[in-house]
Structure formats: structure tokens, C-alpha cells
C-alpha positions as CSV (number, residue, x, y, z in Angstrom):
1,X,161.3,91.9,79.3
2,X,159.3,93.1,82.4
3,X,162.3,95.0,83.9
4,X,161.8,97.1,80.0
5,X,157.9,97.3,80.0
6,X,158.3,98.5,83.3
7,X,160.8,101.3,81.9
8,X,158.7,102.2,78.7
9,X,154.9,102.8,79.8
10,X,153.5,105.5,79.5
11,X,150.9,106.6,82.5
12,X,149.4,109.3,80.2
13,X,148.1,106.3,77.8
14,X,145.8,104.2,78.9
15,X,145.3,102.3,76.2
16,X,149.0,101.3,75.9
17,X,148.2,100.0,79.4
18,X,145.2,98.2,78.1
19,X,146.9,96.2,75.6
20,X,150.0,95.4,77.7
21,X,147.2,93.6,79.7
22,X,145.5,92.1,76.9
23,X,148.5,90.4,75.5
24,X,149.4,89.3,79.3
25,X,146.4,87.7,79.5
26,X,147.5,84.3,82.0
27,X,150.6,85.1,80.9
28,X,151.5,87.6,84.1
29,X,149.6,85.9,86.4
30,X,148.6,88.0,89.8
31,X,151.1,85.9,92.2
32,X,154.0,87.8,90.6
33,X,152.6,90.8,91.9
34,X,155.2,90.2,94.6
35,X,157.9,91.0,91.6
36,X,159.5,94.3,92.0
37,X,159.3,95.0,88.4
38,X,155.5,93.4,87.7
39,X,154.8,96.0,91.3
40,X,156.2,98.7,89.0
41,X,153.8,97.8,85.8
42,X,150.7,97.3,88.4
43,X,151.6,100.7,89.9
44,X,151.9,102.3,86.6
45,X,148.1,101.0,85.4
46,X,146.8,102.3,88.6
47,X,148.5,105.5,88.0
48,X,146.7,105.9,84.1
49,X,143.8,104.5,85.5
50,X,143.4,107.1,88.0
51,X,144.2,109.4,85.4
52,X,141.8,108.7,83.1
53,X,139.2,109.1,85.7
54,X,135.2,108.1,85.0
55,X,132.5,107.5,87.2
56,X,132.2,105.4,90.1
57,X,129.2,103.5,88.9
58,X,129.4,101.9,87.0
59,X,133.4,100.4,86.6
60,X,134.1,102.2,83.0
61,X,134.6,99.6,80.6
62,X,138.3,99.6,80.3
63,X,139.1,99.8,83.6
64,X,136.8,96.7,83.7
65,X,138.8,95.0,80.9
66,X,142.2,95.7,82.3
67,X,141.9,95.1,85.9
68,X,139.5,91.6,85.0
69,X,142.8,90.6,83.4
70,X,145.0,91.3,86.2
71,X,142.4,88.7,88.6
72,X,142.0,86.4,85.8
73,X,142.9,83.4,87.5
74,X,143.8,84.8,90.6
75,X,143.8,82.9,93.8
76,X,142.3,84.5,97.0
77,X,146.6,84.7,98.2
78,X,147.0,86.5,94.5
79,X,143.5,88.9,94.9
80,X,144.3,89.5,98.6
81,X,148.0,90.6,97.0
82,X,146.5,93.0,94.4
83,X,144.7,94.7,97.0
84,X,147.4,95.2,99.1
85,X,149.0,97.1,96.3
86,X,146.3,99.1,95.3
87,X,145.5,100.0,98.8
88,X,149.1,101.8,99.3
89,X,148.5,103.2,96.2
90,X,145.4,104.5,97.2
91,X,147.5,106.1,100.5
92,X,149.4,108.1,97.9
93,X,146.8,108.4,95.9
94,X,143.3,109.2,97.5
95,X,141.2,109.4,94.3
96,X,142.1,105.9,93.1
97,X,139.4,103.6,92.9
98,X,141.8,100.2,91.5
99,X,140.7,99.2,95.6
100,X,137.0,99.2,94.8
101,X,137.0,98.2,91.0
102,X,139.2,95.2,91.6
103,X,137.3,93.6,94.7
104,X,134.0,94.8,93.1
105,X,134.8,92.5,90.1
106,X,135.6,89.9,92.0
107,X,132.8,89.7,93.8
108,X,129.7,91.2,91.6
109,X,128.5,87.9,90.2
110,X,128.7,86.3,93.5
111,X,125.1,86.2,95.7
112,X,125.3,88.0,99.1
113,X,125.5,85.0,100.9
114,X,128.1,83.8,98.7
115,X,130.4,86.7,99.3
116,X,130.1,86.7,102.9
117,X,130.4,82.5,103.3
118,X,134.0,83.1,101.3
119,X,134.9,85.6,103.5
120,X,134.9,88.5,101.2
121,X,132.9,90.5,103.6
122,X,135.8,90.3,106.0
123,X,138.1,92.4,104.3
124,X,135.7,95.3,105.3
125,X,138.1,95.4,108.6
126,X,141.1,95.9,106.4
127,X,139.9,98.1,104.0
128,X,136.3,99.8,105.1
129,X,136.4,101.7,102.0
130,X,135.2,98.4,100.3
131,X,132.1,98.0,102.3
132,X,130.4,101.6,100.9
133,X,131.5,100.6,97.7
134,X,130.0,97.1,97.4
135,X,126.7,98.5,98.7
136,X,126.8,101.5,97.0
137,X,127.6,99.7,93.6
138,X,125.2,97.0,94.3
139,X,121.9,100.1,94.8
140,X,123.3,101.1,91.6
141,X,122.6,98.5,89.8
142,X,118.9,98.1,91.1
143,X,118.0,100.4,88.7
144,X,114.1,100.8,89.9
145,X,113.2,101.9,93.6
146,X,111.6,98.7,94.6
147,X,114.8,96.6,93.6
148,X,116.8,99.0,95.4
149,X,115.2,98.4,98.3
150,X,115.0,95.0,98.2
151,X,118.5,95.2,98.0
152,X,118.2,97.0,101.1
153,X,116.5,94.4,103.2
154,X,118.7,91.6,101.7
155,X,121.9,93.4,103.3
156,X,120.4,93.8,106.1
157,X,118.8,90.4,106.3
158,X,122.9,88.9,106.2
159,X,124.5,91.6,107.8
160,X,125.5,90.0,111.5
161,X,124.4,93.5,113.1
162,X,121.7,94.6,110.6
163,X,121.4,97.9,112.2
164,X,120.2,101.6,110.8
165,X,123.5,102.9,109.7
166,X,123.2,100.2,106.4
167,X,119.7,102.1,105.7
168,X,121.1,105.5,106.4
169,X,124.4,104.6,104.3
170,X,122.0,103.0,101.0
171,X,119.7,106.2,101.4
172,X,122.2,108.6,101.4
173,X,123.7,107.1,98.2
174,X,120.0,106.7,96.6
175,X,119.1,109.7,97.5
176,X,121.8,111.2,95.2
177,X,120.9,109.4,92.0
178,X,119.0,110.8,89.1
179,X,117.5,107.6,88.0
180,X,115.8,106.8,91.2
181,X,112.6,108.6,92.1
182,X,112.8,110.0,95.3
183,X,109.0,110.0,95.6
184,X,108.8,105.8,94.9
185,X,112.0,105.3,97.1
186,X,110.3,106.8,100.1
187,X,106.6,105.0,99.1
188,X,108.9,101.3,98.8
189,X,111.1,102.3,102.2
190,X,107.7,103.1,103.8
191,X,105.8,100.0,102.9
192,X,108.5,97.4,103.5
193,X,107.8,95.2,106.3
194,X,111.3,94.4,107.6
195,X,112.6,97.8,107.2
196,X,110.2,100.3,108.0
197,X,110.3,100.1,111.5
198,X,114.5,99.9,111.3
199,X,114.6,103.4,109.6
200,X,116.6,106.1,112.1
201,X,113.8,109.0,113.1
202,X,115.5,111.6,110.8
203,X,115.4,109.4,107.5
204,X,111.6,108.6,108.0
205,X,110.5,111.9,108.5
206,X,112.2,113.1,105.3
207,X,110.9,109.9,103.3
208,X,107.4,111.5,105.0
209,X,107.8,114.7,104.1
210,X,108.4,113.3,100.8
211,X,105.9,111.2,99.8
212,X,103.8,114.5,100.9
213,X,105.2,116.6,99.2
214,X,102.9,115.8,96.3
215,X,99.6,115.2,98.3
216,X,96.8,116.6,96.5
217,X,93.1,115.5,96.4
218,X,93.5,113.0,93.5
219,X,92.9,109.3,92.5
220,X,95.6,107.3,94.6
221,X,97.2,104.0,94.0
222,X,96.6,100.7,97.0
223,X,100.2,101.3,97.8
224,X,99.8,105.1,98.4
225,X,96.4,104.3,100.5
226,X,97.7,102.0,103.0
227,X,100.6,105.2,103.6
228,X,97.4,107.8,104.0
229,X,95.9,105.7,106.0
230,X,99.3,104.7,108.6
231,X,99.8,108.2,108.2
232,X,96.4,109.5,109.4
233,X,96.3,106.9,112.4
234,X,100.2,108.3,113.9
235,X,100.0,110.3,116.6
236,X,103.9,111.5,116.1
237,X,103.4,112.9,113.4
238,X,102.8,117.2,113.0
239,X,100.6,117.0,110.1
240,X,99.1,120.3,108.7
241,X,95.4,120.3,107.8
242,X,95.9,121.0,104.6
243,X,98.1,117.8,104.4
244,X,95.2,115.9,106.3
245,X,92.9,117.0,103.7
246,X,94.8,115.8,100.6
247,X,95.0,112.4,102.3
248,X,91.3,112.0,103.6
249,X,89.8,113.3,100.3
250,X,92.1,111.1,98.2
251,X,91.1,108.1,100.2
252,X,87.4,109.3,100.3
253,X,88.0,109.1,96.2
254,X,89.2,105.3,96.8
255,X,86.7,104.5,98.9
256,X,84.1,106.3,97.1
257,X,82.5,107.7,100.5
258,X,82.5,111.1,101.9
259,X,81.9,110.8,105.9
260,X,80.7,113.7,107.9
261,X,84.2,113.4,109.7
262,X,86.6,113.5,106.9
263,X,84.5,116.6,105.1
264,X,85.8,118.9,107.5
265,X,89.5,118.6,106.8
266,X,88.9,118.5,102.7
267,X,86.9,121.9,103.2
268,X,89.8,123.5,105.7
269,X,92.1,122.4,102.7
270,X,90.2,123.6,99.8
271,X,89.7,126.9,101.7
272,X,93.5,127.0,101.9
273,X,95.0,126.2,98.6
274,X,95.4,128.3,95.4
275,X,92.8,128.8,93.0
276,X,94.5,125.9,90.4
277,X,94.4,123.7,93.2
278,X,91.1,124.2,94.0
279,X,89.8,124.1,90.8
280,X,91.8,120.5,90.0
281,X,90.6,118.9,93.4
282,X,87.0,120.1,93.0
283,X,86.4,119.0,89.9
284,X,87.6,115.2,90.9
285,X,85.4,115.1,94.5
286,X,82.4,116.5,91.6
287,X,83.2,113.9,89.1
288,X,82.8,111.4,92.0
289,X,80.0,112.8,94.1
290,X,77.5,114.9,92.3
291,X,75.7,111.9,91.5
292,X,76.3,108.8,92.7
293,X,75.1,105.2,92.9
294,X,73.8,105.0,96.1
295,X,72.8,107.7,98.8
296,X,72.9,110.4,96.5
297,X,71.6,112.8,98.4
298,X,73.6,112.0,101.7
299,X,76.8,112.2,99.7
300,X,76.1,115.4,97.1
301,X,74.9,117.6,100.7
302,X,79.0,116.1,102.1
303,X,80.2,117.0,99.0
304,X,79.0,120.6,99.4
305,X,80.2,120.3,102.8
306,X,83.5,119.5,101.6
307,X,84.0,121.8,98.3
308,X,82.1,125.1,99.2
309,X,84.1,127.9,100.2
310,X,83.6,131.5,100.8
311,X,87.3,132.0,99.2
312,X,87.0,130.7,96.2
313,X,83.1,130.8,95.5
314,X,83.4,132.2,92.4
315,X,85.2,128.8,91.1
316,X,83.0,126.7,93.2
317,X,79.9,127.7,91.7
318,X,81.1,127.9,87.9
319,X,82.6,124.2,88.5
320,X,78.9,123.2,89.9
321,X,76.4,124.7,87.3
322,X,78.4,123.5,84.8
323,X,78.0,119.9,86.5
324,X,74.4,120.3,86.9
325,X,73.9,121.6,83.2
326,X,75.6,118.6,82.5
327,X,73.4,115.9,84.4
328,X,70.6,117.7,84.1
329,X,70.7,116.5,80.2
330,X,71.4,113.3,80.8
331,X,68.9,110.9,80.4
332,X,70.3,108.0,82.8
333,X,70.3,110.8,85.7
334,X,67.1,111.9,85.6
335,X,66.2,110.9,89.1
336,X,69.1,111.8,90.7
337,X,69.2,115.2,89.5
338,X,65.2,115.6,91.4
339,X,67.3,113.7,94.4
340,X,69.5,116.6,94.2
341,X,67.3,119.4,93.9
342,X,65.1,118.2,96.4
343,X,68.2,118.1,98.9
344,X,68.4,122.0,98.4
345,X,65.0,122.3,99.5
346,X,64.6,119.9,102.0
347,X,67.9,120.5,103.8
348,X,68.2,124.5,103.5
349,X,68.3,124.5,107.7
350,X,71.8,122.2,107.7
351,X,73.4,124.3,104.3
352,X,73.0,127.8,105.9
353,X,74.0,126.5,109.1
354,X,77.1,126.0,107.9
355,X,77.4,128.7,105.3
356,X,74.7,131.5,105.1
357,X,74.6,132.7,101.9
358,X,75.0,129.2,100.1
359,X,71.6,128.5,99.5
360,X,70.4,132.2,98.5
361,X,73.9,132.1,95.6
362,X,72.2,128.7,94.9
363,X,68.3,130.0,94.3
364,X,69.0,133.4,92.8
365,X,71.4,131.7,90.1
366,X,69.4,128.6,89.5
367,X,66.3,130.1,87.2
368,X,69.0,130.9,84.9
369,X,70.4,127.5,84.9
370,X,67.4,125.9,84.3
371,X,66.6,128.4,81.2
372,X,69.6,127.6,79.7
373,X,69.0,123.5,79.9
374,X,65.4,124.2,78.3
375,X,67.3,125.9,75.6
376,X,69.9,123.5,75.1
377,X,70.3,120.7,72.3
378,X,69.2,117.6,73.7
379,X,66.6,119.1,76.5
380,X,64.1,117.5,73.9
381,X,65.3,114.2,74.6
382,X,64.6,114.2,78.7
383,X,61.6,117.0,79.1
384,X,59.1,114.0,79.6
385,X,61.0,111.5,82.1
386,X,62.1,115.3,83.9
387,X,58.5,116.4,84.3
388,X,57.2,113.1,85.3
389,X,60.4,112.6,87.9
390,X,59.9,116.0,89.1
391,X,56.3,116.2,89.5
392,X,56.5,114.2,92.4
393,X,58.1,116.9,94.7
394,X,56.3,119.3,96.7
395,X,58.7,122.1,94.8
396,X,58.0,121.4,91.6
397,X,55.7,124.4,90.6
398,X,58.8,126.4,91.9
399,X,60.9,125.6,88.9
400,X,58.7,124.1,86.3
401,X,57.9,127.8,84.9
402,X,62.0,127.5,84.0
403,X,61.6,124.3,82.3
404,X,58.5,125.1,80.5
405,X,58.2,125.0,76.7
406,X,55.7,124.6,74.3
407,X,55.0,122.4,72.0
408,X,51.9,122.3,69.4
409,X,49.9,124.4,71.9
410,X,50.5,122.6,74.7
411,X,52.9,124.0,77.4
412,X,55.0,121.5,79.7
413,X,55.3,122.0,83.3
């Protein structure tokens, strides 16, 4: 009967192939693999196997089905058979994987240290093929970044030699694959305590270069922060100011503190990146530091610091008037908004020291600004609490003409 099957199948089908194996079952069991004529019917699955081709990851289902059958109840003498076989077909021809799928299904299921305490791992010296495969197969089955690299360290952590070529061989497969993001792999390789420091010089300045790749001035997660802030302290590192910027000012947003330090790097990027750019970024150090809970004033005069610049003044001062309309008719900002016009006054010497013609844009434009609050809906509601708040300053007759209005004879301000 075998010497006939053996005559009569077909390599173009495989599911002929599939349900020779299916009625097999036990029935051919792998230590008659040693048979000339059950060789022949092995050979010939490989051979539609091959044929029919598939991804690598994962085993295509009937390749699964027909090669689980062939290592049902296969002892390690009948497995270590079957891979003999496939690995001389493999000699003749290179594109099989029957090597990989049938030790990959043995061993899947089994933990790490389980496949290396029953010497599975050992057959890397007879077949090396098997090792990429098994790790390779293993990442792909991670699915997210952070299992992946977990998977990573666990390799490493059983490995006798756990040395970089493991991290270079899993990142050169996971760099490859669609449903890992590149961005989150380099963030989890980065942050992981046992592996960081293991990753060869070339791989962690690409996982770098990644993770800045998107560096803007923006709201940034813990995980992201603690990489700014390792980043910012490394002195191997050739960082561009612009890049330095992003970080600082995203950090600055976390920590919700401008420094006199940090302000100089988020001006030298503003002043260096496109006009969306600048106009995005802006708007979040604004939302942040126009007013804020404590030391207004200290941190609206570094914001300035930080967000003025001659390039793109025409943005920065339709972003900031727009702010100031804003606050300025909001009741719970009354007092901060004085704070803030007061700073204009009181620190005109440190402003034009830094850029001349700041405080003159600010003074010629701000009449009309305050014109247009008086006029706007809601002004009504805060004219009182603004002329009391204001009053106090020194300045005050300077602008009150803008904010005046009448009502039943009586003129405000």
C-alpha cells in the first residue's frame, strides 16, 4: 500500500497530501521514516508543501495540520529523524521551510526554559537555520512592542552567552514588520533595564534617531520623559538644537516650569522650524504659560523668552492677542491678566534686551486690543473686578481710556 501511495501522489495537490496524512493519522507513525517508501511520501509532502508556498509567520494552517500529523506521537529518535530528512531536502531545496515548521511545532507550546532543559536548543549546532526561526517566530507572535521585547530579554536572560547579536538578530526581524511600531519598539528597547545597555552602538543610535524622529514641543507620556531626560544628560550624543528644544519644551510642559536655562533652546527651535510647527508648539507653551497658578509673571516673561521670534512674528503675535482677548474676559483671570500687563511695564529693560522691537509691536498694537475687549460680549460681566484690579498699578491711566465705557452718565476708568 505504501510502495502505491508512494507511486500515485501528486506534488501539485496539496490537499491530496493533506488527507493522505489525515487518514494516517498514528497509523504511519514517524519511526518508519527510515522506510524507503514512507522517505518517498515524506519527500513528496515537502515537495507540495514547498510548492504551495505561504508566509513564514505564521506556519499556514495546512502546513500546520499535515506536518502536526507527521510528529504526532513522535519520539525525540522519530522528530530528530524527520529533521534529518527535511534538512537534505532543504539542501536540494533551499526555499523549503518543512525544517523550521516541523521543529517550530514541536517546540512552540513549550516555555524557553523548557525547550532548552530538553535539549531542543542543541540542535542549533546541527541546523543553525532553526535558531533564527525560533526567535524570529517567537517576536512574531508578541504582537505588541513591549511583548516583543520582553521576549527579547527572556532569550537573552537563558541564552548561555546572552550577547548583542540576539538583540541585533530580534531587531532586524522587528524592524521589518508592519504590525510593530517602530517608534514604541525603540521607546521599550530604550527603557528596558537588562537590555539597554547590551544594545550594539549602531542599533541604539537608530532606535535614537527614532524615537526623535517625532520630537515636537507637545504633551509627552512618563515613559517618553525619562528618554528626554537620559537623552539631554548624554554627552555621546550629537543632538541638534532644534532636537534639544523639542525635548526641553516638552518636559517644561510635564513639569509645568519654564527655567531661564531651558528657554533658550525652545526659542533657537521655534526660530528654526516651519511656520505649522511653530504655530502647533506655540499655541501648547501658551495654553500652559500665559497664565498660570503660581509665579505668573516669572513664567509668562520665560514664555516670551521662549516663543517670540523675529521669523515668525507675524504668528507669534496673532497667537498672543488672541490669548489675551481671551483671558482678558475671563472672570477667574482677572488678576493675572493686571500681573501680566504690569510685567510689560515693569520689565521693558529685560524684553528689549533681548529683542528690541518687542515691546514697541506690543504697545502700538495693544490700544486696539483693549478696544476690541470693551466691545466684546461678556466685557460687561468683568469691567468692575478689571477696574478695581487694575487701579492698583501705577499704569493704569495708560490704558483705562481703552477700557472706558459709559454707563447712565457715568464713564468707567
Amino acid at each position: 500500500v505504501l510502495d502505491l501511495l508512494a507511486q500515485r501522489l501528486d506534488q501539485r495537490d496539496i490537499q491530496q497530501h493533506a488527507l493522505l496524512w489525515k487518514a494516517f493519522d498514528k497509523k504511519l507513525h514517524a519511526s518508519l521514516a527510515q522506510m524507503p517508501n514512507v522517505q518517498t511520501i515524506l519527500l513528496s509532502t515537502f515537495t507540495a508543501l514547498d510548492k504551495v508556498g505561504g508566509s513564514k509567520f505564521p506556519i499556514p494552517d495546512i502546513a500546520r495540520d499535515i506536518l502536526g500529523a507527521m510528529l504526532n506521537g513522535a519520539s525525540m529518535n522519530d522528530f530528530a529523524g524527520l529533521l534529518q530528512l527535511a534538512a537534505h531536502f532543504k539542501q536540494r531545496q533551499p526555499s523549503s521551510l518543512a525544517l523550521e515548521w516541523l521543529y517550530y511545532l514541536r517546540v512552540e507550546n513549550l516555555a524557553l526554559k523548557s525547550r532548552s532543559e530538553q535539549q531542543y536548543w542543541q540542535l542549533w549546532d546541527t541546523y543553525p537555520s532553526l535558531y533564527t526561526y525560533e526567535l524570529n517566530a517567537d517576536l512574531a507572535q508578541a504582537g505588541k512592542a513591549d511583548n516583543a521585547v520582553t521576549m527579547i530579554a527572556n532569550w537573552s536572560g537563558l541564552l548561555s552567552d546572552p550577547t548583542a547579536s540576539i538583540i541585533t538578530e530580534a531587531l532586524n526581524f522587528l524592524w521589518s514588520q508592519p504590525h510593530i511600531s517602530q517608534h514604541e519598539l525603540a521607546q521599550a528597547m530604550l527603557l528596558h533595564p537588562s537590555l539597554e545597555s547590551r544594545i550594539p552602538p549602531d542599533w541604539k543610535q537608530r532606535l535614537v534617531e527614532t524615537m526623535l524622529a517625532e520630537a515636537v514641543i507637545s504633551s509627552v507620556d512618563e515613559r517618553t520623559s525619562q528618554l528626554y531626560e537620559r537623552f539631554l544628560a548624554a554627552s555621546n550624543l550629537n543632538l541638534s538644537p532644534a532636537l534639544i528644544g523639542a525635548m526641553e519644551g516638552s518636559l517644561a510642559l510635564l513639569k509645568k516650569s519654564l527655567t531661564q536655562s531651558n528657554v533658550v533652546n525652545i526659542q533657537r527651535r521655534l526660530n528654526d522650524v516651519d511656520e505649522k510647527k511653530y504655530r502647533e508648539e506655540t499655541t501648547s507653551l501658551m495654553k500652559m504659560f500665559f497664565v498660570t497658578s503660581k509665579n505668573t509673571s516669572e513664567q509668562h516673561l520665560l514664555m516670551l523668552f521662549a516663543t517670540y521670534t523675529p521669523k515668525h512674528k507675524q504668528v507669534f503675535w496673532e497667537l498672543y492677542w488672541s490669548k489675551l482677548r481671551t483671558e482678558l474676559l475671563d472672570e477667574k483671570h482677572v488678576e493675572p491678566v493686571a500681573i501680566i500687563l504690569d510685567l510689560w511695564f515693569k520689565f521693558v529693560g529685560q524684553l528689549e534686551a533681548r529683542f528690541p522691537l518687542i515691546t514697541p509691536e506690543f504697545f502700538l498694537e495693544l490700544p486696539e486690543v483693549l478696544t476690541s475687549v470693551r466691545e466684546a460680549k461678556g466685557f460687561n460681566q468683568i469691567e468692575r473686578d478689571l477696574e478695581r484690579t487694575v487701579s492698583r498699578y501705577a499704569w493704569h491711566t495708560l490704558v483705562s481710556k481703552y477700557l472706558a465705557k459709559s454707563r447712565r452718565g457715568l464713564r468707567l476708568f
